[in-house]
N, C-alpha and C positions, 0 to 999 in steps of 0.2 A: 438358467435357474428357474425352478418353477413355481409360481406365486400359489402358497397355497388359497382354497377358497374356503371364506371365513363362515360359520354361523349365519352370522348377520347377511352378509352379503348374499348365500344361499336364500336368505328368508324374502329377501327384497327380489330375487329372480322368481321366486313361485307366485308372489303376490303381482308383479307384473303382468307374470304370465296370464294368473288367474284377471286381470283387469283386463287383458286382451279381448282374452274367450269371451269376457263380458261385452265389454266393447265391439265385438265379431258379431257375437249371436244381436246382440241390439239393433247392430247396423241392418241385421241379415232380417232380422221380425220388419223393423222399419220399412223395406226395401220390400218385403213381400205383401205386405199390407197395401201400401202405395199404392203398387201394381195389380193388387186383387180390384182395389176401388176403380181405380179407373177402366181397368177389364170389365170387371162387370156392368160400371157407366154406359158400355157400349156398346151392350146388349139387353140389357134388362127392361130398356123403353121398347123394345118391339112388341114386346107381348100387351103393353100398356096400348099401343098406337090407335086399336080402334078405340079405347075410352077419351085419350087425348082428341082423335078426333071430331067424337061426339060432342066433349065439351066446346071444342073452338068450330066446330062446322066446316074442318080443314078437309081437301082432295086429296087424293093421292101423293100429287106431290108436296103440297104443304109436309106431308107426314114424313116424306122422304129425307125434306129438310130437318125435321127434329133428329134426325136419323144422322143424319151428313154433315149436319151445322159443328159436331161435336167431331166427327173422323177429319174432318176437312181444314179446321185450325191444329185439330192433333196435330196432323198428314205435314201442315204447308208451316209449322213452325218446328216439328221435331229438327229437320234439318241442323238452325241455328243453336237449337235447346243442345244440341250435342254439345259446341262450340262454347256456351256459354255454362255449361257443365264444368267442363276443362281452366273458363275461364273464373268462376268465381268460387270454386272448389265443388264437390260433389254433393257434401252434404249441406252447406246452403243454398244450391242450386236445388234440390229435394224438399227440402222446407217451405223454400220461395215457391215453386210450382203448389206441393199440395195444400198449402194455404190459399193461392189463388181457387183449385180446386172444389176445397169446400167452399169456398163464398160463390162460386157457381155453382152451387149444386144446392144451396140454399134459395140463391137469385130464382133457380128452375124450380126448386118447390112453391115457389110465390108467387110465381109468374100468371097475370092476369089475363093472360091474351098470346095467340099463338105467335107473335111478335117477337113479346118481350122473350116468350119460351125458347126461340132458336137465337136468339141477341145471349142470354143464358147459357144456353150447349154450348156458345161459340167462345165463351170464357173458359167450361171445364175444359176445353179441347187444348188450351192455351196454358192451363196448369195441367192437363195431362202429358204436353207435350214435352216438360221440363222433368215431370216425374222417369220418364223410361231412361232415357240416356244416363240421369243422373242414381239412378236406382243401380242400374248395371254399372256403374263405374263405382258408387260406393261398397259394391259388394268388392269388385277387385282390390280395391284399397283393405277392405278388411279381410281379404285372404287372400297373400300373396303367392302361394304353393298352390301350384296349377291343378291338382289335383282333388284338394280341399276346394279351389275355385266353382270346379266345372261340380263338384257336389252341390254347392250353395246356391251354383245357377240354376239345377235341378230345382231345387227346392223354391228359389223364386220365379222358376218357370211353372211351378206348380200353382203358382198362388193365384199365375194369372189363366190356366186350365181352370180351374177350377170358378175364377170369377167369369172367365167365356161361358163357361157351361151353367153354372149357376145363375147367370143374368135371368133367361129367361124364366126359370122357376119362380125365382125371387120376384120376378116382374109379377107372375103370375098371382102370387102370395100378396101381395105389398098391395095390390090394384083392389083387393077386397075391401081394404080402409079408403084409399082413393091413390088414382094414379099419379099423387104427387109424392106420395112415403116413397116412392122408388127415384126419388132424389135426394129427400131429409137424412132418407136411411146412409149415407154415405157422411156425414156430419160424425156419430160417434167414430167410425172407424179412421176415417182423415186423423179427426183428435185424440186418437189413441196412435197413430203412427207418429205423427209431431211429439209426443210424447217421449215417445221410445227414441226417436234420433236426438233429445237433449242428454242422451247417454253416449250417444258417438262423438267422437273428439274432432276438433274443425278438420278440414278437408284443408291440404294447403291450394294454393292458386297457382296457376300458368297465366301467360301474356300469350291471350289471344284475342288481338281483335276483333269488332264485329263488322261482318259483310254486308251493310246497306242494300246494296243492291239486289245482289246474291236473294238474301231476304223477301225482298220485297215481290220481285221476279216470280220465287216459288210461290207464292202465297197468290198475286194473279195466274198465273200460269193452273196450280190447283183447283183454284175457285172458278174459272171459268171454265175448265174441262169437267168439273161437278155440275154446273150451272146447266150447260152446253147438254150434257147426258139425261138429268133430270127434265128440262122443258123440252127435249125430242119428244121424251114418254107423251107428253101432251099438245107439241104441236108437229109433232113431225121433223126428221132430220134436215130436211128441205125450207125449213121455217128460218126467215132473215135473223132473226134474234141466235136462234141455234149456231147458223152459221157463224156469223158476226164472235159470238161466244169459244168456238172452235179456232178461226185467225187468233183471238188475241193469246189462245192458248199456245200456239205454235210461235207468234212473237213474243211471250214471253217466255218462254221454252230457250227461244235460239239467242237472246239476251242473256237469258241466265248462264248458259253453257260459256257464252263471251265473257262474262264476269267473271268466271272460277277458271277460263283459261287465261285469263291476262291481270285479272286482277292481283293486288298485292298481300292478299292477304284474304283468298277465296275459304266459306265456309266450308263447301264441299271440296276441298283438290283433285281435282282431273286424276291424277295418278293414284287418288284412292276409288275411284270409280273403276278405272282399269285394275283395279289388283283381278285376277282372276277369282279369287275366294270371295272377295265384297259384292262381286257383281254375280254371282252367282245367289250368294245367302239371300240378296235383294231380292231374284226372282222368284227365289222359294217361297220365301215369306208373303210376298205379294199374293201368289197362286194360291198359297194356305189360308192367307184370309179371304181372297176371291172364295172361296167356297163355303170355308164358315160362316162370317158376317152373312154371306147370299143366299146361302141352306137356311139360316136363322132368320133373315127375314121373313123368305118366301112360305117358309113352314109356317110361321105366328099369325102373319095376315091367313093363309088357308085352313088352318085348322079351325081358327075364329069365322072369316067370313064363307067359305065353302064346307065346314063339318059341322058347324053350328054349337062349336065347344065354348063355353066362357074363358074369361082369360086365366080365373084358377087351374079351370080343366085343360088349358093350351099350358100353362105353366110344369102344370104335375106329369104333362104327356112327355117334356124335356128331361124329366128326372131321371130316369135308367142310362141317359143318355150322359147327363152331368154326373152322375155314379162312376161310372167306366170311365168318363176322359179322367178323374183323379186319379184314379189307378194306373193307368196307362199314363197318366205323367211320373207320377212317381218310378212307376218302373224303364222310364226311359233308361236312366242315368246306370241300370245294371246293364240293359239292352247295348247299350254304347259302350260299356266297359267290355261286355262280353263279343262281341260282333266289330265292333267300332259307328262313330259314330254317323258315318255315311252309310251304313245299310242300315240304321235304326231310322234316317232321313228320309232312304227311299222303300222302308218297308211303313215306316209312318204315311206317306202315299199313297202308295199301293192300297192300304186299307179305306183311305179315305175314299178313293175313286170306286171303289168296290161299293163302299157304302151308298155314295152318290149316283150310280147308276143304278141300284135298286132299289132307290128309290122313286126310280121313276117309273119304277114298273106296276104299283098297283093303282084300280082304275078310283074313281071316287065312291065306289060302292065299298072298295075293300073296309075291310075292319082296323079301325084305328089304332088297334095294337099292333098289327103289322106296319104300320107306319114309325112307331115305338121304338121297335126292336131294331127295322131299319137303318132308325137315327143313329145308333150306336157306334157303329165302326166309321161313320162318316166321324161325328165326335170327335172317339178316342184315336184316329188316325194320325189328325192333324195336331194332338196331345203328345204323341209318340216321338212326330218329327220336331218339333218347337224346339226342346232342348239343345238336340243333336247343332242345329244350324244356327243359334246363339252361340253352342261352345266353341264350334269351330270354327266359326266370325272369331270368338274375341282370343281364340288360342293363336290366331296366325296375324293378328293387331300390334302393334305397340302400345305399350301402355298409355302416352302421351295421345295415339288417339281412339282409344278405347270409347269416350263419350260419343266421336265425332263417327265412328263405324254405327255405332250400336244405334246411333241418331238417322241414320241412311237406311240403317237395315227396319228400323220400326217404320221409318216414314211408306216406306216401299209397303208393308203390310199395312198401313192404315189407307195409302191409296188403293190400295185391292178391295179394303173395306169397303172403302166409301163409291168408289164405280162400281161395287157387285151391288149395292143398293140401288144406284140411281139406276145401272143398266139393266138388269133386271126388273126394277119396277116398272122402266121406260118398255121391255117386254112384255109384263103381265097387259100394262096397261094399252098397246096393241094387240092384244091376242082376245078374240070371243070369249075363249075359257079360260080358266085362271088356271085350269089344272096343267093345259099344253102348256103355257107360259112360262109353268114351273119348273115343267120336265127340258123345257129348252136351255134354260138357263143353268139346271142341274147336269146338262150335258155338256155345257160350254165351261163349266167348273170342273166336272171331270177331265174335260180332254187338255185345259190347263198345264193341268196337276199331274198328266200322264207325259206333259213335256218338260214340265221340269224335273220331275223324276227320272230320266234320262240325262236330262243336263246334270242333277246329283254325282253321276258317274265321274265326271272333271275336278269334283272336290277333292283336296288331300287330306288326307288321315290328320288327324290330331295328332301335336306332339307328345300328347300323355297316352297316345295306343300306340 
Protein backbone atom coordinates (compact mmCIF):
# COMPACT_ATOMS: atom_id res chain seq x y z
CA UNK A 1 0.00 0.00 0.00
CA UNK A 2 1.06 3.27 -0.91
CA UNK A 3 1.41 6.30 1.67
CA UNK A 4 0.01 9.05 0.06
CA UNK A 5 2.10 12.50 0.13
CA UNK A 6 0.41 15.03 2.16
CA UNK A 7 0.38 19.02 1.51
CA UNK A 8 2.15 19.68 4.37
CA UNK A 9 4.74 17.16 3.98
CA UNK A 10 5.20 18.25 0.24
CA UNK A 11 5.76 21.94 1.66
CA UNK A 12 8.35 20.74 4.27
CA UNK A 13 10.44 18.89 1.35
CA UNK A 14 10.78 22.17 -0.97
CA UNK A 15 11.56 24.20 2.04
CA UNK A 16 14.42 21.68 2.82
CA UNK A 17 15.42 21.52 -0.31
CA UNK A 18 15.37 25.31 -0.68
CA UNK A 19 17.62 25.50 2.82
CA UNK A 20 20.14 23.06 1.22
CA UNK A 21 20.68 25.22 -2.00
CA UNK A 22 21.08 27.80 0.73
CA UNK A 23 23.35 26.07 2.72
CA UNK A 24 25.42 24.74 -0.63
CA UNK A 25 25.78 28.13 -2.29
CA UNK A 26 26.94 29.51 1.29
CA UNK A 27 29.42 26.87 1.82
CA UNK A 28 30.47 27.27 -1.86
CA UNK A 29 30.86 31.57 -1.68
CA UNK A 30 32.74 30.75 1.90
CA UNK A 31 35.05 28.29 0.38
CA UNK A 32 35.91 30.33 -2.68
CA UNK A 33 36.47 33.49 -0.78
CA UNK A 34 38.97 31.68 1.60
CA UNK A 35 40.82 30.40 -1.20
CA UNK A 36 40.89 33.62 -3.27
CA UNK A 37 42.57 35.50 0.01
CA UNK A 38 45.09 33.34 0.57
CA UNK A 39 45.93 32.86 -3.46
CA UNK A 40 46.22 36.14 -3.73
CA UNK A 41 48.40 36.47 -0.22
CA UNK A 42 50.88 34.67 -2.27
CA UNK A 43 51.37 36.62 -4.80
CA UNK A 44 50.47 40.08 -4.49
CA UNK A 45 53.82 40.90 -2.08
CA UNK A 46 56.13 40.53 -5.11
CA UNK A 47 55.22 43.34 -6.99
CA UNK A 48 55.31 45.24 -3.29
CA UNK A 49 59.14 43.48 -2.69
CA UNK A 50 61.28 46.49 -3.89
CA UNK A 51 59.07 49.12 -1.78
CA UNK A 52 59.37 46.48 1.17
CA UNK A 53 62.73 46.47 0.58
CA UNK A 54 63.56 50.06 0.60
CA UNK A 55 61.68 50.48 3.64
CA UNK A 56 63.67 47.72 5.76
CA UNK A 57 67.08 48.02 3.68
CA UNK A 58 66.59 44.08 3.17
CA UNK A 59 68.99 41.91 0.23
CA UNK A 60 67.84 39.69 -1.83
CA UNK A 61 67.24 37.29 0.21
CA UNK A 62 65.65 38.94 3.14
CA UNK A 63 62.89 39.51 0.37
CA UNK A 64 62.89 35.94 -0.64
CA UNK A 65 62.06 35.30 2.94
CA UNK A 66 58.81 37.68 2.97
CA UNK A 67 58.21 35.49 0.03
CA UNK A 68 58.75 31.99 1.51
CA UNK A 69 58.05 32.64 5.20
CA UNK A 70 54.20 32.45 4.01
CA UNK A 71 54.65 29.09 1.20
CA UNK A 72 56.78 27.39 3.63
CA UNK A 73 54.49 27.21 6.94
CA UNK A 74 51.53 26.93 4.23
CA UNK A 75 53.88 23.85 2.54
CA UNK A 76 55.17 22.22 5.97
CA UNK A 77 51.71 22.33 7.93
CA UNK A 78 49.14 21.61 5.04
CA UNK A 79 50.12 18.03 5.55
CA UNK A 80 48.47 17.73 9.21
CA UNK A 81 45.68 20.68 8.28
CA UNK A 82 44.29 17.84 6.08
CA UNK A 83 44.11 15.41 9.11
CA UNK A 84 42.83 18.00 11.30
CA UNK A 85 40.21 18.88 8.69
CA UNK A 86 38.72 15.47 8.98
CA UNK A 87 39.39 15.54 12.44
CA UNK A 88 37.36 18.55 13.90
CA UNK A 89 35.00 18.81 10.89
CA UNK A 90 35.52 20.94 7.79
CA UNK A 91 33.74 23.96 8.60
CA UNK A 92 35.38 24.59 11.99
CA UNK A 93 38.48 23.56 10.62
CA UNK A 94 37.83 26.70 7.90
CA UNK A 95 36.83 29.18 10.48
CA UNK A 96 39.80 28.29 12.70
CA UNK A 97 42.54 28.68 9.99
CA UNK A 98 40.88 31.93 8.25
CA UNK A 99 40.64 33.70 11.61
CA UNK A 100 44.10 32.82 12.24
CA UNK A 101 44.54 34.29 8.72
CA UNK A 102 43.33 37.69 9.08
CA UNK A 103 45.14 38.31 12.41
CA UNK A 104 48.25 37.74 10.31
CA UNK A 105 47.62 39.71 7.80
CA UNK A 106 46.90 42.47 10.15
CA UNK A 107 50.10 41.44 12.45
CA UNK A 108 51.91 42.11 8.40
CA UNK A 109 50.27 45.35 7.91
CA UNK A 110 51.80 46.61 11.25
CA UNK A 111 54.88 45.14 11.16
CA UNK A 112 57.67 47.37 12.21
CA UNK A 113 60.59 45.75 11.04
CA UNK A 114 61.58 43.15 8.41
CA UNK A 115 61.55 40.66 11.36
CA UNK A 116 58.54 41.06 12.81
CA UNK A 117 57.14 41.03 8.91
CA UNK A 118 58.36 37.29 8.07
CA UNK A 119 57.36 36.10 12.02
CA UNK A 120 53.87 37.58 10.38
CA UNK A 121 53.79 35.57 6.81
CA UNK A 122 54.80 32.66 9.00
CA UNK A 123 51.25 32.99 10.83
CA UNK A 124 49.13 33.66 7.45
CA UNK A 125 50.88 30.46 6.15
CA UNK A 126 49.71 28.59 9.12
CA UNK A 127 45.90 29.79 8.75
CA UNK A 128 46.38 29.29 5.12
CA UNK A 129 47.38 25.99 5.49
CA UNK A 130 43.89 24.91 7.32
CA UNK A 131 41.97 26.91 4.85
CA UNK A 132 42.62 24.50 1.46
CA UNK A 133 42.10 21.13 2.79
CA UNK A 134 39.27 22.30 4.73
CA UNK A 135 37.79 24.51 1.88
CA UNK A 136 37.81 21.36 -0.54
CA UNK A 137 36.27 19.05 1.81
CA UNK A 138 33.43 21.45 2.87
CA UNK A 139 32.65 21.93 -0.78
CA UNK A 140 32.28 17.83 -0.94
CA UNK A 141 29.99 17.82 2.05
CA UNK A 142 27.75 20.35 0.45
CA UNK A 143 27.56 18.60 -2.96
CA UNK A 144 27.42 15.19 -2.81
CA UNK A 145 26.64 14.28 -6.71
CA UNK A 146 29.76 14.13 -8.34
CA UNK A 147 28.85 15.97 -10.95
CA UNK A 148 27.37 19.10 -9.12
CA UNK A 149 30.89 18.35 -7.12
CA UNK A 150 33.49 18.73 -9.92
CA UNK A 151 31.24 22.08 -11.06
CA UNK A 152 31.63 23.71 -7.57
CA UNK A 153 35.42 22.77 -7.77
CA UNK A 154 35.48 24.72 -10.98
CA UNK A 155 34.20 27.47 -9.60
CA UNK A 156 36.35 27.38 -6.30
CA UNK A 157 39.19 26.79 -8.55
CA UNK A 158 38.28 29.89 -10.15
CA UNK A 159 38.55 31.88 -7.13
CA UNK A 160 42.00 30.94 -6.57
CA UNK A 161 42.94 31.65 -10.62
CA UNK A 162 41.81 34.49 -10.41
CA UNK A 163 43.62 35.58 -6.75
CA UNK A 164 47.05 34.05 -8.47
CA UNK A 165 46.60 36.33 -11.31
CA UNK A 166 45.17 39.20 -9.55
CA UNK A 167 47.97 39.28 -6.77
CA UNK A 168 50.22 41.04 -8.72
CA UNK A 169 47.83 43.74 -10.10
CA UNK A 170 46.50 44.25 -6.89
CA UNK A 171 50.11 44.45 -5.44
CA UNK A 172 50.70 46.86 -8.05
CA UNK A 173 47.38 49.16 -7.15
CA UNK A 174 47.43 48.83 -3.27
CA UNK A 175 51.56 49.90 -3.05
CA UNK A 176 50.32 53.49 -4.47
CA UNK A 177 48.86 54.12 -0.71
CA UNK A 178 51.64 51.98 0.77
CA UNK A 179 52.96 48.49 0.51
CA UNK A 180 51.13 47.57 3.67
CA UNK A 181 47.19 47.89 2.12
CA UNK A 182 48.36 44.62 0.45
CA UNK A 183 47.97 42.95 3.69
CA UNK A 184 44.84 45.11 5.52
CA UNK A 185 43.16 44.53 2.14
CA UNK A 186 42.69 40.81 3.12
CA UNK A 187 40.75 41.93 6.57
CA UNK A 188 37.21 42.86 4.81
CA UNK A 189 37.32 39.70 2.71
CA UNK A 190 38.52 37.10 5.49
CA UNK A 191 35.24 38.85 7.49
CA UNK A 192 33.01 38.48 4.87
CA UNK A 193 33.86 34.77 4.30
CA UNK A 194 33.53 34.01 8.39
CA UNK A 195 30.41 35.53 7.66
CA UNK A 196 28.92 33.55 5.04
CA UNK A 197 30.04 29.98 6.87
CA UNK A 198 27.78 31.07 9.97
CA UNK A 199 25.05 29.91 7.32
CA UNK A 200 26.67 26.47 6.79
CA UNK A 201 25.61 23.89 9.38
CA UNK A 202 28.43 22.24 11.64
CA UNK A 203 30.59 19.80 9.84
CA UNK A 204 30.31 16.36 11.73
CA UNK A 205 33.83 15.03 13.21
CA UNK A 206 36.07 11.82 12.54
CA UNK A 207 38.68 10.21 15.09
CA UNK A 208 41.69 11.15 13.96
CA UNK A 209 44.65 11.45 15.61
CA UNK A 210 47.45 13.88 15.52
CA UNK A 211 50.92 12.66 14.04
CA UNK A 212 53.59 14.49 16.47
CA UNK A 213 56.11 13.48 14.70
CA UNK A 214 55.03 13.13 11.40
CA UNK A 215 54.53 17.01 11.93
CA UNK A 216 57.16 18.02 13.19
CA UNK A 217 59.60 16.10 10.77
CA UNK A 218 57.84 17.89 7.67
CA UNK A 219 58.14 21.27 8.97
CA UNK A 220 62.23 20.73 9.69
CA UNK A 221 62.65 18.90 6.79
CA UNK A 222 60.77 21.98 4.61
CA UNK A 223 62.40 24.66 6.39
CA UNK A 224 65.71 23.62 5.98
CA UNK A 225 65.61 22.59 2.27
CA UNK A 226 63.97 26.56 2.01
CA UNK A 227 66.73 27.79 4.13
CA UNK A 228 69.44 25.50 2.38
CA UNK A 229 68.25 26.85 -1.41
CA UNK A 230 67.99 30.60 -0.22
CA UNK A 231 71.58 31.16 1.60
CA UNK A 232 73.28 28.99 -1.69
CA UNK A 233 71.84 32.21 -3.64
CA UNK A 234 74.38 34.06 -1.25
CA UNK A 235 76.96 31.95 -0.16
CA UNK A 236 77.38 29.34 -2.50
CA UNK A 237 76.31 25.50 -2.47
CA UNK A 238 79.64 24.76 -0.99
CA UNK A 239 78.98 26.99 2.09
CA UNK A 240 79.17 24.85 5.56
CA UNK A 241 75.79 26.46 6.68
CA UNK A 242 74.26 25.28 3.24
CA UNK A 243 75.44 22.11 3.54
CA UNK A 244 74.75 21.42 7.23
CA UNK A 245 71.05 22.87 6.13
CA UNK A 246 70.82 20.07 3.16
CA UNK A 247 71.77 16.83 5.94
CA UNK A 248 69.21 17.95 8.25
CA UNK A 249 66.80 18.00 5.43
CA UNK A 250 67.61 14.52 4.18
CA UNK A 251 67.45 13.43 8.03
CA UNK A 252 64.51 14.69 8.52
CA UNK A 253 63.06 13.49 5.32
CA UNK A 254 64.09 9.77 6.10
CA UNK A 255 62.40 10.18 9.82
CA UNK A 256 59.38 11.31 8.48
CA UNK A 257 58.95 8.45 5.98
CA UNK A 258 59.83 6.11 9.26
CA UNK A 259 56.91 7.72 11.16
CA UNK A 260 54.05 7.20 8.44
CA UNK A 261 55.65 3.67 7.70
CA UNK A 262 55.50 2.39 11.36
CA UNK A 263 53.77 4.65 13.06
CA UNK A 264 50.05 4.13 14.44
CA UNK A 265 48.41 6.51 13.28
CA UNK A 266 50.63 8.29 10.36
CA UNK A 267 49.22 11.70 8.89
CA UNK A 268 50.33 10.94 5.67
CA UNK A 269 49.74 6.89 5.06
CA UNK A 270 52.49 5.33 2.90
CA UNK A 271 49.58 3.62 0.85
CA UNK A 272 48.14 6.94 0.04
CA UNK A 273 51.49 8.20 -1.40
CA UNK A 274 51.58 5.07 -3.55
CA UNK A 275 48.05 5.34 -4.91
CA UNK A 276 49.07 6.01 -8.50
CA UNK A 277 46.47 9.04 -9.06
CA UNK A 278 47.91 10.87 -5.59
CA UNK A 279 51.34 10.81 -6.51
CA UNK A 280 50.88 11.83 -9.82
CA UNK A 281 48.40 15.03 -9.06
CA UNK A 282 51.39 15.88 -6.50
CA UNK A 283 53.77 16.17 -9.28
CA UNK A 284 51.61 18.08 -11.28
CA UNK A 285 50.72 20.52 -8.97
CA UNK A 286 54.22 21.04 -7.79
CA UNK A 287 55.49 21.66 -11.56
CA UNK A 288 52.52 24.14 -11.95
CA UNK A 289 53.50 26.21 -9.40
CA UNK A 290 57.26 25.73 -9.95
CA UNK A 291 56.42 28.02 -12.85
CA UNK A 292 53.95 30.28 -11.81
CA UNK A 293 54.99 31.38 -8.35
CA UNK A 294 58.87 31.49 -10.41
CA UNK A 295 57.34 33.35 -13.70
CA UNK A 296 55.75 35.76 -11.01
CA UNK A 297 58.54 36.40 -9.07
CA UNK A 298 61.21 36.74 -11.72
CA UNK A 299 58.85 39.02 -13.83
CA UNK A 300 58.08 41.64 -10.74
CA UNK A 301 61.63 42.09 -9.55
CA UNK A 302 62.72 42.62 -13.65
CA UNK A 303 60.19 44.75 -14.94
CA UNK A 304 60.90 46.96 -11.64
CA UNK A 305 64.54 46.63 -11.40
CA UNK A 306 65.88 46.05 -15.12
CA UNK A 307 62.66 47.98 -17.13
CA UNK A 308 62.60 50.73 -14.76
CA UNK A 309 58.53 50.32 -14.48
CA UNK A 310 56.95 51.36 -11.08
CA UNK A 311 55.22 48.85 -9.14
CA UNK A 312 51.74 50.40 -10.62
CA UNK A 313 53.29 50.07 -13.96
CA UNK A 314 54.65 46.35 -13.02
CA UNK A 315 51.04 45.64 -11.55
CA UNK A 316 48.82 47.00 -14.77
CA UNK A 317 51.67 45.00 -17.06
CA UNK A 318 50.15 41.53 -15.12
CA UNK A 319 46.46 42.54 -16.09
CA UNK A 320 45.85 40.93 -19.76
CA UNK A 321 47.50 38.18 -18.20
CA UNK A 322 44.92 38.00 -14.91
CA UNK A 323 42.11 38.67 -17.59
CA UNK A 324 42.68 35.40 -19.61
CA UNK A 325 43.75 32.96 -16.58
CA UNK A 326 39.73 33.82 -15.34
CA UNK A 327 38.47 32.78 -18.50
CA UNK A 328 40.52 29.90 -18.98
CA UNK A 329 39.55 28.77 -15.51
CA UNK A 330 36.11 29.01 -15.84
CA UNK A 331 36.21 27.31 -19.04
CA UNK A 332 38.21 24.46 -17.72
CA UNK A 333 35.12 22.56 -16.37
CA UNK A 334 33.42 22.45 -20.12
CA UNK A 335 37.04 21.67 -21.51
CA UNK A 336 36.88 18.55 -19.17
CA UNK A 337 33.40 17.74 -19.80
CA UNK A 338 34.07 17.83 -23.34
CA UNK A 339 37.68 16.14 -23.93
CA UNK A 340 37.99 14.78 -20.29
CA UNK A 341 39.87 15.84 -17.80
CA UNK A 342 43.32 14.44 -18.51
CA UNK A 343 43.81 16.20 -21.94
CA UNK A 344 42.30 19.71 -20.49
CA UNK A 345 45.59 18.75 -17.74
CA UNK A 346 47.94 18.05 -20.45
CA UNK A 347 46.70 20.73 -22.84
CA UNK A 348 46.64 23.23 -19.77
CA UNK A 349 50.66 22.43 -19.97
CA UNK A 350 51.28 22.43 -23.16
CA UNK A 351 50.23 26.02 -23.22
CA UNK A 352 52.08 26.90 -20.22
CA UNK A 353 55.56 25.71 -21.45
CA UNK A 354 54.70 27.49 -24.69
CA UNK A 355 54.22 30.52 -22.83
CA UNK A 356 57.37 29.96 -20.84
CA UNK A 357 59.84 29.58 -23.43
CA UNK A 358 58.85 32.56 -25.17
CA UNK A 359 59.37 34.30 -22.93
CA UNK A 360 62.58 33.91 -22.95
CA UNK A 361 63.02 34.98 -26.06
CA UNK A 362 62.96 38.69 -26.18
CA UNK A 363 66.21 40.65 -25.42
CA UNK A 364 65.98 43.60 -22.85
CA UNK A 365 65.51 46.09 -25.65
CA UNK A 366 62.30 44.38 -26.65
CA UNK A 367 59.04 46.42 -26.05
CA UNK A 368 57.36 45.68 -22.98
CA UNK A 369 54.15 44.76 -24.47
CA UNK A 370 55.66 41.88 -26.06
CA UNK A 371 56.50 40.89 -22.83
CA UNK A 372 52.62 41.42 -21.94
CA UNK A 373 51.10 39.45 -24.34
CA UNK A 374 53.74 36.70 -23.60
CA UNK A 375 52.65 36.46 -20.04
CA UNK A 376 49.29 35.21 -21.18
CA UNK A 377 49.23 31.65 -22.12
CA UNK A 378 51.99 31.07 -19.51
CA UNK A 379 48.89 32.34 -17.11
CA UNK A 380 46.03 30.96 -18.45
CA UNK A 381 47.87 27.39 -18.92
CA UNK A 382 48.47 26.55 -15.71
CA UNK A 383 44.34 28.02 -14.96
CA UNK A 384 43.25 25.39 -17.55
CA UNK A 385 45.09 22.52 -15.89
CA UNK A 386 44.24 23.27 -11.92
CA UNK A 387 40.80 22.04 -12.10
CA UNK A 388 41.35 19.04 -14.24
CA UNK A 389 43.98 17.59 -11.34
CA UNK A 390 41.84 18.77 -8.14
CA UNK A 391 38.84 16.77 -9.73
CA UNK A 392 40.44 13.85 -10.55
CA UNK A 393 42.45 13.78 -7.01
CA UNK A 394 39.30 13.96 -5.34
CA UNK A 395 36.91 11.71 -7.77
CA UNK A 396 39.25 8.65 -7.27
CA UNK A 397 39.63 9.56 -2.96
CA UNK A 398 37.26 8.41 -0.45
CA UNK A 399 35.43 10.60 1.21
CA UNK A 400 36.98 9.86 4.63
CA UNK A 401 40.19 10.98 3.17
CA UNK A 402 39.21 13.73 1.04
CA UNK A 403 40.96 16.48 3.54
CA UNK A 404 44.10 14.27 3.88
CA UNK A 405 44.55 13.96 -0.29
CA UNK A 406 43.70 17.51 -0.98
CA UNK A 407 46.32 18.38 2.04
CA UNK A 408 49.32 16.23 0.04
CA UNK A 409 48.24 17.63 -3.20
CA UNK A 410 48.33 21.48 -2.13
CA UNK A 411 51.36 20.95 0.20
CA UNK A 412 53.36 19.40 -3.16
CA UNK A 413 52.28 22.92 -5.06
CA UNK A 414 53.25 25.15 -2.32
CA UNK A 415 56.71 23.43 -2.17
CA UNK A 416 57.08 24.05 -5.96
CA UNK A 417 56.27 27.57 -4.74
CA UNK A 418 58.48 28.16 -2.40
CA UNK A 419 61.82 26.41 -4.05
CA UNK A 420 60.90 28.38 -7.49
CA UNK A 421 61.46 31.36 -5.31
CA UNK A 422 64.43 30.51 -3.37
CA UNK A 423 65.97 28.63 -6.46
CA UNK A 424 65.57 31.03 -8.77
CA UNK A 425 66.62 33.93 -6.94
CA UNK A 426 69.54 31.69 -5.67
CA UNK A 427 70.00 31.87 -9.92
CA UNK A 428 69.34 35.47 -10.55
CA UNK A 429 71.57 36.26 -7.82
CA UNK A 430 74.77 34.15 -9.44
CA UNK A 431 74.19 35.15 -12.75
CA UNK A 432 75.92 38.89 -14.02
CA UNK A 433 72.60 39.66 -15.73
CA UNK A 434 69.43 39.33 -14.30
CA UNK A 435 67.96 38.78 -17.71
CA UNK A 436 70.02 35.25 -18.30
CA UNK A 437 69.10 34.40 -14.85
CA UNK A 438 65.61 34.69 -15.88
CA UNK A 439 65.62 32.81 -19.07
CA UNK A 440 67.39 29.86 -17.05
CA UNK A 441 65.10 29.39 -14.62
CA UNK A 442 62.06 29.94 -17.13
CA UNK A 443 63.61 27.08 -18.95
CA UNK A 444 64.09 24.78 -16.00
CA UNK A 445 60.11 25.52 -15.36
CA UNK A 446 59.37 24.60 -18.82
CA UNK A 447 61.23 21.53 -19.10
CA UNK A 448 59.33 20.56 -15.58
CA UNK A 449 56.15 20.93 -16.96
CA UNK A 450 57.02 19.03 -20.33
CA UNK A 451 57.64 16.01 -17.88
CA UNK A 452 54.97 15.82 -16.07
CA UNK A 453 52.77 16.46 -18.86
CA UNK A 454 53.83 13.13 -20.12
CA UNK A 455 53.61 11.53 -16.78
CA UNK A 456 49.68 13.16 -17.20
CA UNK A 457 49.27 10.15 -19.62
CA UNK A 458 49.19 7.41 -16.57
CA UNK A 459 46.12 9.28 -15.08
CA UNK A 460 42.62 7.55 -15.37
CA UNK A 461 39.71 9.29 -16.63
CA UNK A 462 37.29 10.47 -14.09
CA UNK A 463 34.31 8.50 -13.14
CA UNK A 464 31.88 11.20 -14.25
CA UNK A 465 33.57 10.98 -18.07
Amino acid sequence: MTTPVTQSGASTAVLGDRAGRRHSAAALAAALLGFFVMTLDALIVNVALPDIGGAFSSDMSGLEWVVDGYTLTFAALLLSAGTVSDRIGARQAFGAGLAVFVIGSAACGLAPNLGVLVVARLVQGAGAAVIVPASLALIREAFPDPAKRARAISVWALGGSVGSAAGPVAGGLLTIISWRMIFFVNLPVGLLALYLLTRVPRSARREAPFDWVGQGMAVVAMGALTYGAIEAGVDGLGAPRVLVAFVVTVAAAVVFLIAQARGKHPMVPLSLLRHRTMAIAALIGFALNVAFYGMIFMLSLYLQQARGLSALGTGLAFLPMAAMTGVASMSAHRISARLGARAAIIIGQGIMVTGLILLCLPSLSAPTWLLILLMIPAGAGGALAVPGVTAVLLDHMPAERAGTASGVLNTSRQVGGALAVAVFGALVANQGQFLHGMRVSLLIAAALLVTTAMTTLLLRHSHDQ
